[in-house]
Backbone as numpy.savetxt, mean C-alpha at the origin, in Angstrom:
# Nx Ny Nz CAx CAy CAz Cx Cy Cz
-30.06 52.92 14.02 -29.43 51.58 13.91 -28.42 51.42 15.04
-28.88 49.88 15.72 -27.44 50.14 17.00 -26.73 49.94 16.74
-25.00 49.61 17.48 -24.10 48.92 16.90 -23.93 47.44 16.46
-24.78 47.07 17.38 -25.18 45.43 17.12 -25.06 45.39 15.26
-25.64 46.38 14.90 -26.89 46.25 13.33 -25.52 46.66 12.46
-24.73 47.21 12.64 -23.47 47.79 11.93 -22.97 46.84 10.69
-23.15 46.75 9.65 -22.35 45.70 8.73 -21.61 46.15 8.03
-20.19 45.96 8.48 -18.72 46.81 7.78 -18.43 45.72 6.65
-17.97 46.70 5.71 -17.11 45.50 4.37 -16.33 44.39 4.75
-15.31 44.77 5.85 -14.31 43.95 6.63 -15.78 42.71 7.27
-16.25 42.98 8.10 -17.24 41.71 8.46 -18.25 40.77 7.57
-18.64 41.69 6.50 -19.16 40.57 5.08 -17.90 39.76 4.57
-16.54 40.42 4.28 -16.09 39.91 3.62 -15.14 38.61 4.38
-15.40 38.64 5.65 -14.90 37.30 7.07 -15.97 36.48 6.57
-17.08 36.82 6.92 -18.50 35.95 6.70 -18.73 35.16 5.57
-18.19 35.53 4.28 -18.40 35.11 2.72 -17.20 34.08 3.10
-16.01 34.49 3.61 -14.65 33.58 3.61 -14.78 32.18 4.58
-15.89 32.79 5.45 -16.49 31.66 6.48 -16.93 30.48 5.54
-18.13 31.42 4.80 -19.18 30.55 4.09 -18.35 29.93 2.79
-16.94 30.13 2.08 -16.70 29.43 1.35 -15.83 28.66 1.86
-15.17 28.72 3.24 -14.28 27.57 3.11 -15.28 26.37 3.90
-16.42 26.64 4.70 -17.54 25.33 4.70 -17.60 25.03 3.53
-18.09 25.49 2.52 -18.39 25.01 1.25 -17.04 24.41 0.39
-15.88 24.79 0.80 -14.41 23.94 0.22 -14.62 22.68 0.86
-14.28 23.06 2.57 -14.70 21.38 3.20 -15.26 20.35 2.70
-16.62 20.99 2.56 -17.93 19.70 2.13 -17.95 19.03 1.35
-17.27 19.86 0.14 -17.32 19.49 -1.26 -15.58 18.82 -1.53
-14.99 19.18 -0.56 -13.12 18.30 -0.52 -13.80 16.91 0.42
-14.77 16.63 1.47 -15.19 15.63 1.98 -15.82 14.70 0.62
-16.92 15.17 0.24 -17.48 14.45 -0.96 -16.62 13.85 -1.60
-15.80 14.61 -2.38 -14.82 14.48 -3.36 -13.75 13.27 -2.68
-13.45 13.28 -1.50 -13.03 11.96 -1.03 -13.27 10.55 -0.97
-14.78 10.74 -0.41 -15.94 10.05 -0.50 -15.72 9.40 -1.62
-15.67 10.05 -2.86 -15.93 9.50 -4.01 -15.24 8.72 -4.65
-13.58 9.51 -4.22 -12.45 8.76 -4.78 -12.43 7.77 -4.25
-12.71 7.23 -2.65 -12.16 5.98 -2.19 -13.14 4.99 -2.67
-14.43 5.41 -3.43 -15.47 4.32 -3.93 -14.85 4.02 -4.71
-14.37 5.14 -5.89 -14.07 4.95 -7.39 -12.64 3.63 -7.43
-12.00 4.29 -5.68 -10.65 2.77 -6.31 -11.30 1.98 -6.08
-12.10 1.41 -4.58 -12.62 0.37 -4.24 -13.23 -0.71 -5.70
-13.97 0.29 -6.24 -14.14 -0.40 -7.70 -13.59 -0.54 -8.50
-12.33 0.14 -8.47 -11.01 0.00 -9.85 -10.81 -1.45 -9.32
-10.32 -1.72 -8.23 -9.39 -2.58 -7.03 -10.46 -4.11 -7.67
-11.28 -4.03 -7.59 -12.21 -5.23 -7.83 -12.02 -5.54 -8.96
-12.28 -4.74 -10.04 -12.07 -5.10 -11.56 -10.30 -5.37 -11.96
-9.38 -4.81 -10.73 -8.34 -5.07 -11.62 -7.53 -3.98 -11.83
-8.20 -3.05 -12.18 -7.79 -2.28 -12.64 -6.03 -1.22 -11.37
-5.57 -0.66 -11.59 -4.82 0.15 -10.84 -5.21 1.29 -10.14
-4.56 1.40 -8.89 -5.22 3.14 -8.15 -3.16 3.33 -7.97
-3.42 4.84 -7.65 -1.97 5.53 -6.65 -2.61 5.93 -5.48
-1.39 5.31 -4.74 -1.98 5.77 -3.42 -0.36 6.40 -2.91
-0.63 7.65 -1.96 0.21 8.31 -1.56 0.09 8.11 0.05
1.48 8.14 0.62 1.29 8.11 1.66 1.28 9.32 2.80
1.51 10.14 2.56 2.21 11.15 3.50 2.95 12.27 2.76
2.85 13.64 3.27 3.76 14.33 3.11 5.05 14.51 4.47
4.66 14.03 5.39 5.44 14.13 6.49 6.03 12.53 6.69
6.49 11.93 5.59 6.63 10.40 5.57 7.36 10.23 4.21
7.35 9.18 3.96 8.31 8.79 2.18 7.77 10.05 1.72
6.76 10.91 1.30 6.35 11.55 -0.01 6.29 10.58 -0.71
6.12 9.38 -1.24 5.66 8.87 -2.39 4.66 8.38 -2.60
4.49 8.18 -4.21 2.93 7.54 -4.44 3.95 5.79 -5.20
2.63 5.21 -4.72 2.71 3.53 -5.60 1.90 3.54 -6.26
2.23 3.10 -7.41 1.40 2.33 -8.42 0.52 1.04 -7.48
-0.48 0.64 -7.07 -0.91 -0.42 -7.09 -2.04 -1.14 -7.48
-2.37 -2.79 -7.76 -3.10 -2.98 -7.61 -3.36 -4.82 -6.63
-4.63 -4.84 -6.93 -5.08 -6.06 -6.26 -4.35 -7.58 -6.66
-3.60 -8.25 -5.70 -2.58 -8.78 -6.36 -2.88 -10.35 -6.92
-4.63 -10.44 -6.20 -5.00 -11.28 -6.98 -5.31 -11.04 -8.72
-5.47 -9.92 -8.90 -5.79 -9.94 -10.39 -4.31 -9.19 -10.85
-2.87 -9.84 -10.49 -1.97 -9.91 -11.18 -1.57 -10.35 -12.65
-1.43 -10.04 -13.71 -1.02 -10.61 -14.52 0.59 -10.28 -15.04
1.31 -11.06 -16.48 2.40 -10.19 -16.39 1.97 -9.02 -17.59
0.80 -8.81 -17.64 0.98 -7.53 -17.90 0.79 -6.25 -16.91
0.62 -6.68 -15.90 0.24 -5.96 -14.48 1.92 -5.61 -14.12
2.69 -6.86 -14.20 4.29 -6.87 -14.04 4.51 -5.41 -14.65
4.59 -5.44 -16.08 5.30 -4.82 -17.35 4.47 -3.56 -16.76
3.54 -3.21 -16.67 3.12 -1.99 -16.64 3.98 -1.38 -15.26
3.82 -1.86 -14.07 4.63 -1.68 -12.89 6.16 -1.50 -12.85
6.68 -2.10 -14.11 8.22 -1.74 -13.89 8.44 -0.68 -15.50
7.43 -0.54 -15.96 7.99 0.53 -16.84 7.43 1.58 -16.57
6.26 1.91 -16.00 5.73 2.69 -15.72 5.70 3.40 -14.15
6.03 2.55 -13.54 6.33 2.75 -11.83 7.72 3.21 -11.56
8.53 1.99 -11.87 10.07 1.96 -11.93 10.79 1.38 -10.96
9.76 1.17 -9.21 10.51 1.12 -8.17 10.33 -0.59 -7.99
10.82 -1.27 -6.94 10.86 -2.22 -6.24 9.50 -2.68 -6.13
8.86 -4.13 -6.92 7.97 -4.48 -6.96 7.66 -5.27 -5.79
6.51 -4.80 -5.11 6.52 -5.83 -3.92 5.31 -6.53 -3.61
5.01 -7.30 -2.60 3.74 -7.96 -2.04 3.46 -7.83 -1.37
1.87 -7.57 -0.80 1.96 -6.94 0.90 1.40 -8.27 0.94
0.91 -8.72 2.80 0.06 -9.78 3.32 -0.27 -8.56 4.55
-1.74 -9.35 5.29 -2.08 -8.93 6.17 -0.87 -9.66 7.36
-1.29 -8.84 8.78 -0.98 -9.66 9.88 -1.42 -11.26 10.00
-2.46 -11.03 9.68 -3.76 -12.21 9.75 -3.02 -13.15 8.99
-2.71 -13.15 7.78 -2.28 -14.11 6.72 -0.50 -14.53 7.01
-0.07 -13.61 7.28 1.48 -13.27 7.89 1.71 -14.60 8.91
0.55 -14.70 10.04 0.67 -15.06 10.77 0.06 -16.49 10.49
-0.63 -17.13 9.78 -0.83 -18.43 9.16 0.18 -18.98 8.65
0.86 -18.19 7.69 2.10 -19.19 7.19 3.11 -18.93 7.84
3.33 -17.92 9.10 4.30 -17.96 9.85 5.81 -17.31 9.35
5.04 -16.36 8.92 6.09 -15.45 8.43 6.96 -14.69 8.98
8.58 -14.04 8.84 8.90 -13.30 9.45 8.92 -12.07 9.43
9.48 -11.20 10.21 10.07 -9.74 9.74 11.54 -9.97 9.20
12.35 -9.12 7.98 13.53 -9.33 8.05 14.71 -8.77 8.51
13.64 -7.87 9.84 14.65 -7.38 10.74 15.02 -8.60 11.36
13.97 -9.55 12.24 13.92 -10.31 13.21 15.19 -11.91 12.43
14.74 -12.04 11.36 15.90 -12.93 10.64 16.78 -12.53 11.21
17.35 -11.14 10.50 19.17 -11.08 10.58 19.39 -10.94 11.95
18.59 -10.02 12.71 18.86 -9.82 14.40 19.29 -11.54 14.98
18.59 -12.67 14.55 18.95 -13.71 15.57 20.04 -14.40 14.35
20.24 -13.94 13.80 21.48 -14.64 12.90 22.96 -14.40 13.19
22.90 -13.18 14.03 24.28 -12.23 14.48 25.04 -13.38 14.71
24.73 -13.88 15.61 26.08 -15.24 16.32 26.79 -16.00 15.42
25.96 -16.36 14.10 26.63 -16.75 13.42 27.34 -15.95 12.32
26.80 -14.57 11.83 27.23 -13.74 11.55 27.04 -12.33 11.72
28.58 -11.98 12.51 28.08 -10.61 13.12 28.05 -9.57 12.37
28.16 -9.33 11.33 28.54 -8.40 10.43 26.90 -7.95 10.42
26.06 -9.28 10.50 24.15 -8.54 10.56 24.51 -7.29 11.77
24.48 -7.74 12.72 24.66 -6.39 13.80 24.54 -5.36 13.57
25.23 -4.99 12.61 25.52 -3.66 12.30 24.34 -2.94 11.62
23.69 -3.95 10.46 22.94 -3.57 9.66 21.41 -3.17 10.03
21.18 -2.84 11.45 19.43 -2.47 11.96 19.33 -1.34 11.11
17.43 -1.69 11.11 16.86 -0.88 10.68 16.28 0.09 11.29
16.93 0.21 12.23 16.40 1.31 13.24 16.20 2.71 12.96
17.64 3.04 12.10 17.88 4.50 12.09 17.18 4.56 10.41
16.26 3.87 10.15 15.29 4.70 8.58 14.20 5.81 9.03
14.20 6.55 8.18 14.10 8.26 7.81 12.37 8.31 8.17
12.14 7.30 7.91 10.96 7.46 7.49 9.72 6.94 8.44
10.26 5.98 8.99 9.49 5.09 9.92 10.24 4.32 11.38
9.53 3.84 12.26 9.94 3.57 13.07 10.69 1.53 12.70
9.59 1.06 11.85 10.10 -0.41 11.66 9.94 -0.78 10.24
10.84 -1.58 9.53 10.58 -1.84 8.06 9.83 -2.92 8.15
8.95 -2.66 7.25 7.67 -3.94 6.64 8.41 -5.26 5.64
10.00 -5.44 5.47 10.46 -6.28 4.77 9.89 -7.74 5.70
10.02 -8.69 4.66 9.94 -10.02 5.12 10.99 -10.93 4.05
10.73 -11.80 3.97 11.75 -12.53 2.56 10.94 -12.60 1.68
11.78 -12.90 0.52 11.59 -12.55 -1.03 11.46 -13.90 -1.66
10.48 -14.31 -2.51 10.05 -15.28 -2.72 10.36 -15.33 -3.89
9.81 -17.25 -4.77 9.68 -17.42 -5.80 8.77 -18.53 -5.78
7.90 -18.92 -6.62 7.08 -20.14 -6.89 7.83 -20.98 -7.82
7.44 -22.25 -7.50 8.49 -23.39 -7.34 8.28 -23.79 -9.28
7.59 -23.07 -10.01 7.15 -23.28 -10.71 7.75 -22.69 -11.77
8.41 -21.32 -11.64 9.20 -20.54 -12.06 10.57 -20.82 -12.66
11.30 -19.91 -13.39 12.47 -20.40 -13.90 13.72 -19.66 -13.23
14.04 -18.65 -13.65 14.54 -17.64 -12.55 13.94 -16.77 -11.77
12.85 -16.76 -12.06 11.76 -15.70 -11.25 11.91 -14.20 -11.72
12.63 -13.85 -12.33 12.18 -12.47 -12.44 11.50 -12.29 -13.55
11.09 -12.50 -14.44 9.98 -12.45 -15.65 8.75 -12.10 -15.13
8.28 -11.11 -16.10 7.05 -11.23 -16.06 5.93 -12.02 -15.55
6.18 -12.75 -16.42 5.42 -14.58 -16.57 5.45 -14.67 -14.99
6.79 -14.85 -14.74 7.59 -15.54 -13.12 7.31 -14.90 -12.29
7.23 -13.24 -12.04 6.33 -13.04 -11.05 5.19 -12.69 -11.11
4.20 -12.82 -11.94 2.93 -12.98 -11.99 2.45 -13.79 -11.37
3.20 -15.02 -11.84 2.90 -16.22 -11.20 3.06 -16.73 -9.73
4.29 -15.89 -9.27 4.51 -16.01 -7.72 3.25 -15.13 -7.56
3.09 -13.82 -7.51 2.32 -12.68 -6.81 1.23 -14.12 -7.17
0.76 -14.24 -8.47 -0.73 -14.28 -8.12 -1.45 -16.10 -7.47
-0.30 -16.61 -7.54 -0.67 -18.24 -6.36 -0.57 -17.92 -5.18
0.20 -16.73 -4.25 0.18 -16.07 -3.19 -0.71 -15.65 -3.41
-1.64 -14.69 -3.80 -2.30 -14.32 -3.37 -3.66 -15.25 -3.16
-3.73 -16.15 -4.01 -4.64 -17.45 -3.44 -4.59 -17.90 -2.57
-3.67 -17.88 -1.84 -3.05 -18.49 -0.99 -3.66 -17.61 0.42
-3.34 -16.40 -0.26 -3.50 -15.62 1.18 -5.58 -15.24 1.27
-6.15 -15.23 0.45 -7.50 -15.74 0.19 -8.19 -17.04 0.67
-7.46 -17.50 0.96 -7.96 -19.14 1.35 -7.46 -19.09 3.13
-6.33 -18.78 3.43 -5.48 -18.84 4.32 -6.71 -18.93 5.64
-7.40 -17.57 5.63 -8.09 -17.48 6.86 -9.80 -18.94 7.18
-9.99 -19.43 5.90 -10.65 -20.15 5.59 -10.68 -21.48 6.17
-9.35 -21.85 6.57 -9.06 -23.42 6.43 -8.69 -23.36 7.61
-8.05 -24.57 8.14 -7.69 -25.16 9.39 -5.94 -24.29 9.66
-5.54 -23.88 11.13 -4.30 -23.82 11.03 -3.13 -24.47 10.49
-2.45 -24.06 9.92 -1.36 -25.16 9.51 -1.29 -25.01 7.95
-2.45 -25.80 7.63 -2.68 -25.57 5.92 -1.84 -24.58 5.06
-2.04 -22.92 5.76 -1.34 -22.25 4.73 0.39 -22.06 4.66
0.45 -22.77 5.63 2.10 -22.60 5.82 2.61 -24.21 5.20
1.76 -25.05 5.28 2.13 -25.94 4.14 2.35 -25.98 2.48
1.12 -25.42 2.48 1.37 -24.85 1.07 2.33 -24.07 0.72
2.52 -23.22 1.56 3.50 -21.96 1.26 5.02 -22.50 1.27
5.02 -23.43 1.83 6.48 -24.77 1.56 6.66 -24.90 0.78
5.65 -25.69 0.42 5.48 -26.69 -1.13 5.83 -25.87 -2.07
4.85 -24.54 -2.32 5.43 -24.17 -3.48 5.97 -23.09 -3.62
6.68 -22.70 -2.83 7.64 -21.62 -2.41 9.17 -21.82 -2.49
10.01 -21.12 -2.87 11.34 -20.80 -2.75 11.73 -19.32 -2.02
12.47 -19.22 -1.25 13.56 -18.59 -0.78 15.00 -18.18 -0.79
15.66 -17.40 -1.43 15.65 -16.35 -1.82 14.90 -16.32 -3.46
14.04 -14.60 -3.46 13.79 -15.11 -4.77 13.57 -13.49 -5.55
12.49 -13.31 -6.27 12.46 -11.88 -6.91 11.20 -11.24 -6.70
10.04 -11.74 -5.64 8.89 -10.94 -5.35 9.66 -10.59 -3.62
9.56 -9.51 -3.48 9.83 -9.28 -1.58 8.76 -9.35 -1.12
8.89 -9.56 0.13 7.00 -9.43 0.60 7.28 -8.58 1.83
6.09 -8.01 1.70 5.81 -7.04 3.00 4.63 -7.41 4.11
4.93 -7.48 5.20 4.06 -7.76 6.18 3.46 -6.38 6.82
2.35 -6.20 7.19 1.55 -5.40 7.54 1.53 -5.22 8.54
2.26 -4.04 9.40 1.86 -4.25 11.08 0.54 -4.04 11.50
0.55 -4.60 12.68 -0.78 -5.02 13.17 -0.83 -4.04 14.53
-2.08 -3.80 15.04 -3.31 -3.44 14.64 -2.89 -2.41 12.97
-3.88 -2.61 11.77 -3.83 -2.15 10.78 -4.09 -1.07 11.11
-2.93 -0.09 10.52 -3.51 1.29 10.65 -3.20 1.88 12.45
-2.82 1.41 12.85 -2.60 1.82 13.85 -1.46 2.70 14.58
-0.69 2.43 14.35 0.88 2.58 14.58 1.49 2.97 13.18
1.82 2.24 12.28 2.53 2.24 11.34 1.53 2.72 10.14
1.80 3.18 9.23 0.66 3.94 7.98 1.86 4.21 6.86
2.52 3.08 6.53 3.11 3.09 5.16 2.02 2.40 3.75
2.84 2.55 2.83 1.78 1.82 1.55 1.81 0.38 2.23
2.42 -0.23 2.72 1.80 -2.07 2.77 0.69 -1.81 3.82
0.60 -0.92 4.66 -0.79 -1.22 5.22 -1.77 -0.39 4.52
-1.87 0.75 3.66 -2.57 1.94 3.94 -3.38 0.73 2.21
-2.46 -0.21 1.88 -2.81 -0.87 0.42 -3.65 -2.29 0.65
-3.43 -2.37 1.73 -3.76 -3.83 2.55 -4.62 -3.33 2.83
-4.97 -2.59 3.85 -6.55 -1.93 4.21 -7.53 -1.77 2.74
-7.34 -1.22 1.91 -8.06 -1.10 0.81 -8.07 -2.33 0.21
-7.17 -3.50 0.37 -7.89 -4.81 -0.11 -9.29 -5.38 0.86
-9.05 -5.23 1.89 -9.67 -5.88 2.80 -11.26 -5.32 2.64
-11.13 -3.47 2.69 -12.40 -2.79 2.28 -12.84 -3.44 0.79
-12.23 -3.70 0.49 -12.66 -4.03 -0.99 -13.09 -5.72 -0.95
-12.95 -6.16 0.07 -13.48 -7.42 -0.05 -12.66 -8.75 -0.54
-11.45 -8.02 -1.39 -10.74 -8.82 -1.73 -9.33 -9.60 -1.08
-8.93 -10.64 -1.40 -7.41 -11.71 -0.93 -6.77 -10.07 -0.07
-6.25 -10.25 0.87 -5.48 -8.92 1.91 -4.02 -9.04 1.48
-3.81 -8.72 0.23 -2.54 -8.59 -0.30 -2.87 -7.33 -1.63
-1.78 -6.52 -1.61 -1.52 -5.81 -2.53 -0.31 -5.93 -3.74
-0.25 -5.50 -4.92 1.21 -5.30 -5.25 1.25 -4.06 -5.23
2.56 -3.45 -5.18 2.77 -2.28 -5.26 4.00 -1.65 -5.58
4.19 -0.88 -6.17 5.60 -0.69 -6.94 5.66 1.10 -6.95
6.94 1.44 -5.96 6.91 3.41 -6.08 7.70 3.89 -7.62
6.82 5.05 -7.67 6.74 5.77 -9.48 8.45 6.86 -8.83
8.79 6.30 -9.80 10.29 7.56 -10.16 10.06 7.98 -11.20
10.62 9.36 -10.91 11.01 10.30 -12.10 11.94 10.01 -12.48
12.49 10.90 -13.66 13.65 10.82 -14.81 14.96 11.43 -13.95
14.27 11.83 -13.14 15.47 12.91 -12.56 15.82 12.29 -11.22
16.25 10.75 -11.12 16.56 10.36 -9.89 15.84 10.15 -9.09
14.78 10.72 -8.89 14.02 11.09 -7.47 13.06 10.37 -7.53
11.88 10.40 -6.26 10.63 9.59 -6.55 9.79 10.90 -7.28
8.60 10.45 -7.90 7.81 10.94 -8.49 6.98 12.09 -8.01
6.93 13.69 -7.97 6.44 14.06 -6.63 4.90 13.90 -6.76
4.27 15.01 -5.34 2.77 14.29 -5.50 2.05 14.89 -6.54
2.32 16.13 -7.26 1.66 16.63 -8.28 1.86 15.82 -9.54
3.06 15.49 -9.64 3.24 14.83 -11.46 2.20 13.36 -10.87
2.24 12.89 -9.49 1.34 11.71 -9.61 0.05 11.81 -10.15
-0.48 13.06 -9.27 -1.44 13.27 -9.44 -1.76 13.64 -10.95
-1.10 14.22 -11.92 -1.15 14.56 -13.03 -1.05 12.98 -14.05
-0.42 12.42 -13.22 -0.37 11.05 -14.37 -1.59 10.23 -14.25
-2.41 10.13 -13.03 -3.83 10.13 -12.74 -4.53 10.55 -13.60
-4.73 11.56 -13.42 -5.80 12.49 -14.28 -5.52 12.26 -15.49
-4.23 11.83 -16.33 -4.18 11.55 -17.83 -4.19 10.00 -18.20
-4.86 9.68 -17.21 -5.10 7.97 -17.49 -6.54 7.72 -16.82
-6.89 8.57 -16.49 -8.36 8.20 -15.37 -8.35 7.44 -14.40
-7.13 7.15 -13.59 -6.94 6.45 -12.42 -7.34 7.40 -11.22
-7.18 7.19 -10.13 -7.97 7.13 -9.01 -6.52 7.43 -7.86
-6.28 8.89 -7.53 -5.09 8.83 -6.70 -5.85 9.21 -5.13
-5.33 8.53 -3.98 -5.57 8.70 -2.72 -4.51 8.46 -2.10
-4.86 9.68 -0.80 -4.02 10.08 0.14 -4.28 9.18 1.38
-2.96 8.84 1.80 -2.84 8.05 3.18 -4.07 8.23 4.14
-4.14 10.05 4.78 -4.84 10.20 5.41 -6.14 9.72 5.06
-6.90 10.35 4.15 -8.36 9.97 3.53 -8.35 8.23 4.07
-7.39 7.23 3.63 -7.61 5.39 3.70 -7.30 5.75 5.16
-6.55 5.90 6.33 -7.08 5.93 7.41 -8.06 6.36 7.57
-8.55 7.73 7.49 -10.42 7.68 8.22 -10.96 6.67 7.56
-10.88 6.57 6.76 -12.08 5.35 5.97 -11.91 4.73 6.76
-10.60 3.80 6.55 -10.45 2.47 7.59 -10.98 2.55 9.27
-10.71 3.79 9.84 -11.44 3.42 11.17 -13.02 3.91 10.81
-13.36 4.25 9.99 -14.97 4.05 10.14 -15.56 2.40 9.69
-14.90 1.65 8.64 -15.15 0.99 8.15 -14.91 -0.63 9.40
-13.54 -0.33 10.23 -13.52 -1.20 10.83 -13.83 -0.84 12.66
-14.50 -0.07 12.50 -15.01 0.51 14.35 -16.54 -0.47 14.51
């Protein structure tokens, strides 16, 4: 036998470690595969996914779902069960129909009249290079807006709104969004930087992309899960609150590849 032919314990047991972590891969690829179908179809019916963004970023997961099929029981579940800051995403696309701002770009040209904004950039956050805030709404329809009822009702005529938006003639959706809109109010909205996925990969885009894959209005709600203990929720208890409800948790990374296969 030459040396070529030699098979030491040490070289089967590289070779077996070869052959199972292909076989971890394939079957952690699948298993991705599967999850991003399984929200895609939660997302349609309604139903809720968690999506996490990063471990090298917030660490947190959101509760979200599709903000056309808002209700206020969608509300109630999101603030008792989530705990954090309920919000609204829009695409660029839709952002840019009704002519929306950033609410960096507000206070930045407001300085002159009050400089005390100056001070307040968002430059130096932990987490990201630019905040996705915009202003905080209410539908004109509402009483104080924070109810249930009240933001159901804002989230879910926005999100009609933002469903129709790309449909119609310029102008249209920023009329509407007059009419029956108030400023200051109790939904915040988040704008999506653009190119999606590109630059920026917080929950308003990584949640916005999964509307869009999903076919549905390019708005999300989304609300981050705290623990009892101050903190945000980490990614295991998310993942554990998943698995004891049959929801559907995905990682930032996984909705980027999707998204550039889905939109290349």
């Amino acid at each position: 036998m030459g040396p070529a032919e030699i098979r030491t314990p040490s070289s089967e047991l590289e070779t077996k470690k070869l052959v199972l972590t292909i076989i971890l891969i394939y079957t952690a690829g699948l298993q991705t595969a599967v999850d991003l179908q399984r929200a895609i179809e939660a997302l349609r019916a309604g139903a809720f996914i968690l999506v996490y963004d990063g471990d090298g970023r917030e660490a947190e997961t959101d509760l979200t779902i599709a903000s056309e099929f808002v209700s206020p029981a969608s509300i109630r579940t999101l603030r008792k069960e989530a705990g954090g800051l309920i919000c609204m995403t829009l695409s660029g696309e839709v952002r840019a129909r009704i002519g929306l701002p950033f609410m960096a770009d507000v206070l930045r040209r407001a300085t002159r009249a009050y400089p005390v904004l100056a001070a307040l950039s968002t430059e130096d956050i932990k987490y990201d290079r630019h905040s996705a805030f915009s202003i905080s709404v209410n539908h004109r329809d509402t009483f104080t807006g924070v109810t249930d009822i009240d933001r159901a009702k804002t989230i879910s005529r926005l999100a009609g709104i933002a469903k129709e938006a790309t449909k119609r003639e310029n102008g249209w959706a920023a009329d509407v969004f007059a009419n029956e809109f108030r400023s200051p109010g109790h939904v915040p909205l988040l704008n999506a930087a653009e190119p999606l996925l590109a630059e920026r990969r917080g929950h308003t885009e990584l949640t916005t992309a999964l509307m869009i894959m999903a076919g549905l209005a390019p708005t999300a709600t989304i609300c981050e899960m705290m623990a009892d203990d101050g903190q945000a929720v980490s990614k295991e208890d998310a993942k554990a609150y998943a698995r004891a409800r049959n929801l559907v948790f995905l990682e930032g990374q996984d909705i980027v590849r999707a998204w550039r296969s889905w939109s290349a």
